[in-house]
DOKOLVEX-535735 format. One record per residue (C-alpha): x, y, z. Coordinates in Angstrom, 1 decimal, always signed. Example, Ala and Ser with C-alpha at 12.3 -4.5 7.8 and 13.67 -1.06 7.14 Angstrom:
BEGIN
- +12.3:-4.5:+7.8
- +13.7:-1.1:+7.1
//
This chain:
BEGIN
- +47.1:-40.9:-96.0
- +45.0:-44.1:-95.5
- +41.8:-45.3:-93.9
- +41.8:-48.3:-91.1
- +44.0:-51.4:-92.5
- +44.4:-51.2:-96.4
- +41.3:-48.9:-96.6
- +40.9:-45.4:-98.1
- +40.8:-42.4:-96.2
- +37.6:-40.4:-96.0
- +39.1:-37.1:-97.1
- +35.9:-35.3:-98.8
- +33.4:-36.2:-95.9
- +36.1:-34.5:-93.8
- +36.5:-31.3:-95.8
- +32.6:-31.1:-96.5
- +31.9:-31.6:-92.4
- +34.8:-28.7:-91.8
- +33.3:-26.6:-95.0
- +29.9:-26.1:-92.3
- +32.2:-24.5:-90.0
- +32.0:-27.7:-87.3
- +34.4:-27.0:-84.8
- +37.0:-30.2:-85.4
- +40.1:-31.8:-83.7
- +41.8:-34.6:-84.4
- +41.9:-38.1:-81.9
- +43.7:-41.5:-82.4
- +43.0:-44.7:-81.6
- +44.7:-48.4:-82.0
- +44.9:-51.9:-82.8
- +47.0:-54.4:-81.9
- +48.5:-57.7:-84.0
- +46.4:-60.7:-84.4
- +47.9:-64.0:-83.9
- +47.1:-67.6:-85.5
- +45.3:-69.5:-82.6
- +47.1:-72.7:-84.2
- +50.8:-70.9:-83.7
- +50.5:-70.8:-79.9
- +50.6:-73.8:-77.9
- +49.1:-72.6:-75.0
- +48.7:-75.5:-72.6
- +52.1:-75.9:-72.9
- +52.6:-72.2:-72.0
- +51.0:-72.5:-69.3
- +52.3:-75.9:-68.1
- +55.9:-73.6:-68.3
- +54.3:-71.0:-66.0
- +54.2:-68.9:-69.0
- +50.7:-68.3:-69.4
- +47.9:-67.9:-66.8
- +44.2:-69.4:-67.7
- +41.3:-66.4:-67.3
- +38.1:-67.9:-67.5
- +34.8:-66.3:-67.8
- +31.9:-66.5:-65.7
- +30.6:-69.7:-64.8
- +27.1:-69.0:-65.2
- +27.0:-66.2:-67.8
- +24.6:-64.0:-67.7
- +22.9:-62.8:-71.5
- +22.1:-59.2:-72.4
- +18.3:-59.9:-72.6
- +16.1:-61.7:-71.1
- +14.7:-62.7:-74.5
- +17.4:-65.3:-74.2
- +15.5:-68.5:-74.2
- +18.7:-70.9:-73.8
- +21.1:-71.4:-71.4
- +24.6:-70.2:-71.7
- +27.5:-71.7:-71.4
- +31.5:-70.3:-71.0
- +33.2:-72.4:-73.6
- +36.6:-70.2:-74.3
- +39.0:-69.1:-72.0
- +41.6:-65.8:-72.4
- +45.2:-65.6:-71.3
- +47.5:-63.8:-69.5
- +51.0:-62.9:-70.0
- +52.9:-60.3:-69.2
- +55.9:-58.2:-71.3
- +59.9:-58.9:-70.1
- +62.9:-57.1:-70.5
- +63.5:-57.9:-74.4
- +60.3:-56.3:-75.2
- +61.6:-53.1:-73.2
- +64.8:-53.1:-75.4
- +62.6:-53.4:-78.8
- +60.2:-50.6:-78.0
- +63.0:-48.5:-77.0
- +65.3:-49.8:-80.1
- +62.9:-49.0:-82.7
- +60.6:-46.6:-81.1
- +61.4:-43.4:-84.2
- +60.1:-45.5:-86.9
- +56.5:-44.9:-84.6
- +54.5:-43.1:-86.0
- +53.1:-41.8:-82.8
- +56.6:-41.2:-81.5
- +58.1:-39.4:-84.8
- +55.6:-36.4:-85.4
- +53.3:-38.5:-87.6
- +50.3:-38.6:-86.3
- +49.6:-35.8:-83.3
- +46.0:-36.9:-82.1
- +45.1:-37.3:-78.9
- +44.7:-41.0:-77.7
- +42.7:-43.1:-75.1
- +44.1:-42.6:-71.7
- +42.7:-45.6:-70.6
- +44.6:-48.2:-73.0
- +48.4:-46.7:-74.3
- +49.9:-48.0:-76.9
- +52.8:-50.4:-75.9
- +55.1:-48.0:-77.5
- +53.4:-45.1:-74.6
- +53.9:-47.5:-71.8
- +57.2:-48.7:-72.0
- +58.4:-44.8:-73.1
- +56.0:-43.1:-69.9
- +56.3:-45.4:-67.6
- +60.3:-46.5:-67.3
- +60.2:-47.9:-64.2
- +57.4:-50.5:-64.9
- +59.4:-53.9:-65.7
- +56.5:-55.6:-67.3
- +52.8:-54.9:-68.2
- +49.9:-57.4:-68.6
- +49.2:-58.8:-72.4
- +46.0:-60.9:-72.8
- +44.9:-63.3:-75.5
- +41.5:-63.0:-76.3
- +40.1:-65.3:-79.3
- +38.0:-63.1:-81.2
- +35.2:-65.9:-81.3
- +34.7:-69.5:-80.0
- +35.7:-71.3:-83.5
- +37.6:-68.0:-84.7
- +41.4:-68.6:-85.6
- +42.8:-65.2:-84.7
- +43.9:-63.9:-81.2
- +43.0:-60.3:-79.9
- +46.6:-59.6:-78.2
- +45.2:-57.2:-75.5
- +47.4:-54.3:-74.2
- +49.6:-54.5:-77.0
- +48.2:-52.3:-79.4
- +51.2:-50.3:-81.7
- +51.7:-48.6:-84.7
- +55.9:-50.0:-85.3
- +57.0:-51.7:-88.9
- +55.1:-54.8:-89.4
- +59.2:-56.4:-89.4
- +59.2:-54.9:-85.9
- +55.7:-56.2:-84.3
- +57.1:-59.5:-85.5
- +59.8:-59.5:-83.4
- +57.8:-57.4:-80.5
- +55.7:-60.9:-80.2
- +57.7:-63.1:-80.4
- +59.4:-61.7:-78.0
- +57.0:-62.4:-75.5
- +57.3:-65.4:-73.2
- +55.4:-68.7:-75.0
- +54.8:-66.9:-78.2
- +58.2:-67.8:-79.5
- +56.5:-69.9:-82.7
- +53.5:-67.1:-83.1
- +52.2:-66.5:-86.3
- +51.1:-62.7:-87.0
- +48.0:-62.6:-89.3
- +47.6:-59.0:-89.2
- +49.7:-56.5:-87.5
- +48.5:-53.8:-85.1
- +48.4:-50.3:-86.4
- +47.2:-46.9:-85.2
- +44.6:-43.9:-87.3
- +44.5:-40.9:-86.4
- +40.6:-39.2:-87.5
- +38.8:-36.1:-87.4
- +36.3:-35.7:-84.8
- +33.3:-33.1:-84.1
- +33.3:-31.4:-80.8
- +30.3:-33.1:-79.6
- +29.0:-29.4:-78.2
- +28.1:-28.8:-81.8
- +25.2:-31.0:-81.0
- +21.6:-31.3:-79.5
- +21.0:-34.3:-77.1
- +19.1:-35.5:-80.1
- +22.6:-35.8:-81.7
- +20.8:-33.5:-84.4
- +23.6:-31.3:-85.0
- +22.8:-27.2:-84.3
- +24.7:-26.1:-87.5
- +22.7:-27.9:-90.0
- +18.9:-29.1:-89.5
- +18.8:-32.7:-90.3
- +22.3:-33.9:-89.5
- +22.6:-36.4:-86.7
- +26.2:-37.6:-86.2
- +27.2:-40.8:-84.2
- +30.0:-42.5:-83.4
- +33.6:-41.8:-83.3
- +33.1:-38.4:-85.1
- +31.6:-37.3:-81.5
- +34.7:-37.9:-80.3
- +33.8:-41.2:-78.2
- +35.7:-45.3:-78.5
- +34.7:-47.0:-81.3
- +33.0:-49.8:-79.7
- +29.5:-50.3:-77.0
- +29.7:-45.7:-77.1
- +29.4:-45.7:-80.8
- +26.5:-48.2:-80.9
- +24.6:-46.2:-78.4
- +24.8:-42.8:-79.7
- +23.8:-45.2:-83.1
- +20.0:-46.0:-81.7
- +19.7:-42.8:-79.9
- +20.6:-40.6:-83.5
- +18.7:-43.0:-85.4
- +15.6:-42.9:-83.5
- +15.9:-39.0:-83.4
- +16.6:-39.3:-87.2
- +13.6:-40.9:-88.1
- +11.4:-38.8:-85.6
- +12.8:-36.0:-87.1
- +11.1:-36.9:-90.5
- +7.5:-37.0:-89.1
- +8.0:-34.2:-87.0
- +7.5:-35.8:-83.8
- +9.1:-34.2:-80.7
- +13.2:-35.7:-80.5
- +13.6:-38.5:-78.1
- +16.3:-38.1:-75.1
- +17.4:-40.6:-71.6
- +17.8:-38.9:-68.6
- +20.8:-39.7:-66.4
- +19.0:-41.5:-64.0
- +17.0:-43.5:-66.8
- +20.2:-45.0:-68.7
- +24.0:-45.2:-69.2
- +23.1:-44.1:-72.9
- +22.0:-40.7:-70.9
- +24.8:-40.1:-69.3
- +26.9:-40.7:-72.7
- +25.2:-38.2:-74.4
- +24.5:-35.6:-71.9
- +28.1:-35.7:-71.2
- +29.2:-35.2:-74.0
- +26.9:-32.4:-75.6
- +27.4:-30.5:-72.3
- +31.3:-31.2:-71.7
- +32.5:-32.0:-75.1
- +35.5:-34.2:-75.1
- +39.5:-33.8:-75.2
- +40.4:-37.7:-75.3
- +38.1:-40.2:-76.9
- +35.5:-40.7:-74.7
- +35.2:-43.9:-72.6
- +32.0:-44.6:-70.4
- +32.4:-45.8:-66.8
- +29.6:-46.4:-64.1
- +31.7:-44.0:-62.1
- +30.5:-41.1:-64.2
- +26.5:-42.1:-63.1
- +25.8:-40.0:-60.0
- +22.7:-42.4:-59.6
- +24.6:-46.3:-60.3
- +22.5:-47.5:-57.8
- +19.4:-46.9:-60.1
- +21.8:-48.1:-63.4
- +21.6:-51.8:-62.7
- +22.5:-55.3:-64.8
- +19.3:-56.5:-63.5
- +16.8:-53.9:-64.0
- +17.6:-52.6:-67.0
- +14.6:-54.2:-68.8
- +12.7:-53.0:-66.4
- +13.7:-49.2:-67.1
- +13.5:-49.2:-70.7
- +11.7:-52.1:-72.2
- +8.8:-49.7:-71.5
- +10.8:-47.1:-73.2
- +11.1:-49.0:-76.3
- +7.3:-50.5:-76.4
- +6.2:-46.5:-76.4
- +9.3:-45.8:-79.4
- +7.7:-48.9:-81.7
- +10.8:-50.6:-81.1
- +9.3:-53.6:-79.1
- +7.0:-56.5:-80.7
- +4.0:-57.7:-79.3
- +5.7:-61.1:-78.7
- +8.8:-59.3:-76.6
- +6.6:-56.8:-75.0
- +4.2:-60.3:-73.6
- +7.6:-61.7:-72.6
- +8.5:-58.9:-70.4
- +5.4:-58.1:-68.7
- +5.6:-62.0:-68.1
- +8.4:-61.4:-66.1
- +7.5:-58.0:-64.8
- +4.5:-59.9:-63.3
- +6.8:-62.7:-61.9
- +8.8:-60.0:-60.2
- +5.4:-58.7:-58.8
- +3.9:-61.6:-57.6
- +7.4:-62.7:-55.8
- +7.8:-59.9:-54.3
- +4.4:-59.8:-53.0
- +5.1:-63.1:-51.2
- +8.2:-62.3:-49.4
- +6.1:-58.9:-47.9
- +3.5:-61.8:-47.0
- +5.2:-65.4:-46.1
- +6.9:-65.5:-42.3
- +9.8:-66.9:-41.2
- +11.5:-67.7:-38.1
- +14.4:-65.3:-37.0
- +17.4:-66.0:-35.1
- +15.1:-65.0:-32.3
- +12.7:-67.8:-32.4
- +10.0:-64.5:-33.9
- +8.2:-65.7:-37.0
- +8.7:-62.0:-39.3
- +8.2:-61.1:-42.8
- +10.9:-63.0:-45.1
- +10.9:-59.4:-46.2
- +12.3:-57.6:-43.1
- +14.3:-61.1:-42.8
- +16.3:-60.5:-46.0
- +17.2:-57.1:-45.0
- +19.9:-58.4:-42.5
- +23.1:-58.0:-44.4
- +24.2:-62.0:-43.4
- +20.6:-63.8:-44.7
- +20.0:-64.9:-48.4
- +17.1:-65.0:-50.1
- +19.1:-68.1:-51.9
- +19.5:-69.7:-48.9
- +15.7:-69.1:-48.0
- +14.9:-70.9:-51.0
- +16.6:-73.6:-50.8
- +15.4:-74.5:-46.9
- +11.9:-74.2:-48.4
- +11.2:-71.2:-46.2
- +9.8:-69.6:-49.2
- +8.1:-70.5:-52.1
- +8.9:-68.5:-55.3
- +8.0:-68.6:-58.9
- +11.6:-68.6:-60.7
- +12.2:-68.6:-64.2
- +13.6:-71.9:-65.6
- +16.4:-70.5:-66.9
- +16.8:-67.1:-65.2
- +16.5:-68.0:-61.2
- +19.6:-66.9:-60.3
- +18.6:-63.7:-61.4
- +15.1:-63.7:-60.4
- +16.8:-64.3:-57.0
- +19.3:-61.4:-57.6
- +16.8:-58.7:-58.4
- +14.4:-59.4:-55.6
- +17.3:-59.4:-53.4
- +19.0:-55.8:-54.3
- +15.6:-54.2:-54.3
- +14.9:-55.5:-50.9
- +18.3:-54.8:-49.3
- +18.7:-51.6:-50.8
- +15.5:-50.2:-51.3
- +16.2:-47.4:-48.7
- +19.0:-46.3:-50.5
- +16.9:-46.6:-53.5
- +14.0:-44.4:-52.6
- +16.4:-41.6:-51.0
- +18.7:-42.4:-55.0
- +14.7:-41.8:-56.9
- +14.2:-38.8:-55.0
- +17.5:-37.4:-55.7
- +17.1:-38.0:-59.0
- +13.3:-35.9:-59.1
- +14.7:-33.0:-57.5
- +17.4:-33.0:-60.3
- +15.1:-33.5:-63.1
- +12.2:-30.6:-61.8
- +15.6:-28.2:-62.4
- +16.4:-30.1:-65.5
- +13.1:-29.4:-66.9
- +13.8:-25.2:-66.9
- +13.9:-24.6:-70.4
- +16.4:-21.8:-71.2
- +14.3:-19.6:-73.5
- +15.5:-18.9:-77.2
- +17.9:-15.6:-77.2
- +18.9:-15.7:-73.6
- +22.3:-14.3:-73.6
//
């Protein structure tokens, strides 16, 4: 038995989690190689046909608004896809697998097989899509993407370059697969405080969730909760209309989980509230009331909360001329599908206070609440009724 790469495994936290009488399965998850960024030439890949650029977004746009510099998209990924030879590897070699040959039994991600899974489930699939990802923008290895496999590091060698323009690839590390205990996330409160033991908050994979974005949130929410917890303060929760972090948990302490969990905007009955652009609106306040804002972020946002304000009062105030030759509201104006609030701008119909660095999505936000903001009343008033039922506590011995 062994941990993640060269690591140990984590056998006594295991048996003293089971020794509670925690109800717990077992889950696996992947990796695949990494490749020398200096090994691959990949204009010349792609000069060949081999290789197909994927850049980012022009304009990116930064997870806060805190963000006080422009960003820029400086790396690009690429994309390649398996042949034939690859096929007659997998297939070659596939019993010294690990998850082919009874070693490891878990239960993996649906949403991202191993390569040895897709060429073995799916026959009649000729190729599948590999990307190279750089794992930073001065980092020397290369994520390959959708080719994540647990075969004999001799194998994987041969697996890669066997893929068109990777002839010359160098492997730094090669892709393997663990296979972990997990908690069934039932066991637990929506505080993540678990109901065996007072005091425990679990976190992470052991809830049975992907490593990655699912693991950090359940991180904040159990940590807050933890510390709460200590000055007996009342545990904090998000509703599934306040954040995706809600729906994460609720999901999984209601539903538990069969397959590591993955969290999609199609499991948020109210997306419509869930938004890129107003999520500092829904929970900066959130955090300022935890402790977990300063004074100088909290000034920040109500800076631009104002903004919004004042913006928005102005488009319910300033006219402008319709296709009808009528003077209206740029308000009622913007809701017509076909008319941009950019475009508005730009004419000098409307005069707006836009962040230096942020008016595309000054723009953006006033725009989706003013298009949508039927839709968005009849999604907030969905969302009351459900939490006036929500708020029925179940009182202590109901059978």
């Amino acid at each position: 038995m062994a941990g993640r790469h060269g690591e140990p495994p984590s056998c006594d936290l295991a048996e003293s989690i089971r020794s509670f009488g925690f109800h717990v399965g077992r889950l696996k998850t992947g990796t695949p190689p990494r490749l020398h960024r200096d090994s691959i030439d990949f204009s010349g890949a792609a000069a060949r046909g081999l290789f197909s650029e994927e850049r980012g977004d022009a304009l990116p746009v930064p997870f806060s608004f805190a963000t006080t510099r422009r960003l820029s998209n400086r790396v690009s990924c690429w994309l390649l896809h398996t042949n034939a030879r690859v096929r007659e590897l997998v297939r070659e070699y596939i019993g010294l697998s690990p998850l082919f040959n009874g070693q490891i039994r878990g239960i993996g991600p649906r949403y991202c097989p191993s390569l040895e899974d897709k060429i073995m489930r799916f026959p009649e699939r000729e190729r599948h899509q590999i990307y190279l990802e750089p794992e930073g923008v001065d980092a020397t290895e290369i994520y390959v993407n959708g080719f994540s496999m647990s075969l004999p590091r001799e194998v994987q060698e041969l697996l890669v370059r066997a893929l068109p323009g990777l002839e010359d690839a160098q492997m730094i590390r090669p892709g393997y697969a663990v296979e972990y205990d997990f908690v069934q996330p039932t066991e637990l409160k929506s505080s993540l405080e678990t109901h065996r033991v007072a005091g425990l908050f679990f976190a992470g994979q052991i809830n049975g969730t992907s490593g990655y974005d699912e693991a950090a949130a359940q991180g904040i929410i159990a940590g807050i909760n933890a510390v709460r917890a200590l000055r007996r303060e009342p545990a904090f929760t998000l509703g599934r209309d306040e954040a995706y972090i809600g729906i994460l948990v609720d999901d999984l302490v209601t539903r538990g989980c069969i397959e590591p969990y993955r969290m999609f905007t199609s499991r948020a009955e109210h997306r419509l509230l869930l938004r890129i652009d107003n999520a500092h609106l829904r929970l900066t306040p959130v955090g300022r009331r935890l402790g977990l804002v300063d004074d100088d972020r909290w000034d920040a946002f109500e800076s631009l909360r104002n903004r919004f304000d004042r913006n928005f009062s102005v488009l319910n105030s300033t006219t402008v001329r319709s296709d009808g030759g009528h003077r209206v509201p740029a308000s009622q104006l913007i809701r017509q599908p076909e008319v941009r609030l950019s475009a508005l701008v730009e004419k000098g119909d409307v005069a707006l206070d836009l962040g230096a660095l942020s008016a595309d999505q000054d723009i953006a936000s006033l725009e989706i609440a003013i298009k949508y903001s039927g839709y968005l009343k009849q999604e907030a008033s969905r969302a009351e009724r459900m939490r006036r039922d929500e708020r029925r506590v179940i009182p202590d011995g109901f059978p």
